[in-house]
N, C-alpha and C positions, 0 to 999 in steps of 0.2 A: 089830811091835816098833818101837819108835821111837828115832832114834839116840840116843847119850849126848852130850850139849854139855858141851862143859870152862865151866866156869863166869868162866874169864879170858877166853876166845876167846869168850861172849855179852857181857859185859863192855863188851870194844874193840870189839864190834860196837854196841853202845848208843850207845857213846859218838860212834861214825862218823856216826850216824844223829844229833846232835847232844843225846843227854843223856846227865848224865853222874850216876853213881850213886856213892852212899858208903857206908862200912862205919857202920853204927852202932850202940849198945849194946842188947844184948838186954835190957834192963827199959822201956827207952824208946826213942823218936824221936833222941834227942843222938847227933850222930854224933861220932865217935870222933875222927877230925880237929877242934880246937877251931878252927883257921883256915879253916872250911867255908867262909865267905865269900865267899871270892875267887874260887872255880871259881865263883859265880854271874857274874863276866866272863870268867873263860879257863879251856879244857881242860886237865884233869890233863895230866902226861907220861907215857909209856908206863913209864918209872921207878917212876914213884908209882903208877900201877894196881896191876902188877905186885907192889910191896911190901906192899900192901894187901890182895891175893890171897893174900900167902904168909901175914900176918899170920890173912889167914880161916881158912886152912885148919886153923888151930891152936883159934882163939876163935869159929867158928862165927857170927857176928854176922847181924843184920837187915842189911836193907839200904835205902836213902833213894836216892831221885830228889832232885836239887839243882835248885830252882824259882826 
């Protein structure tokens, strides 16, 4: 059986490893943050992950690699 990963704590681990992932709308690609932009220079905060996790857990969303 293989263990359960919290999906916050694979997450911060992505993001350690330097990428960093978005919530984005389940009919498309658009992510949900309209200021995606800017994490293509600097890492979310553990603030904003975190918010974005609790936001999932409710609206189930895709999710994007920030390139």
């Amino acid at each position: 059986m293989r263990p359960v990963i919290d999906p916050l704590d694979f997450a911060k681990s992505l993001y350690e490893e330097g990428l960093t992932i978005l919530p984005a709308h389940r009919d498309s690609k658009r992510p949900w943050i309209s200021s995606w932009q800017q994490f293509q220079e600097r890492e979310p905060s553990d603030r904003e992950i975190t918010s974005w996790f609790a936001l999932a857990h409710k609206e189930r969303p895709n999710w994007g690699i920030v390139t």
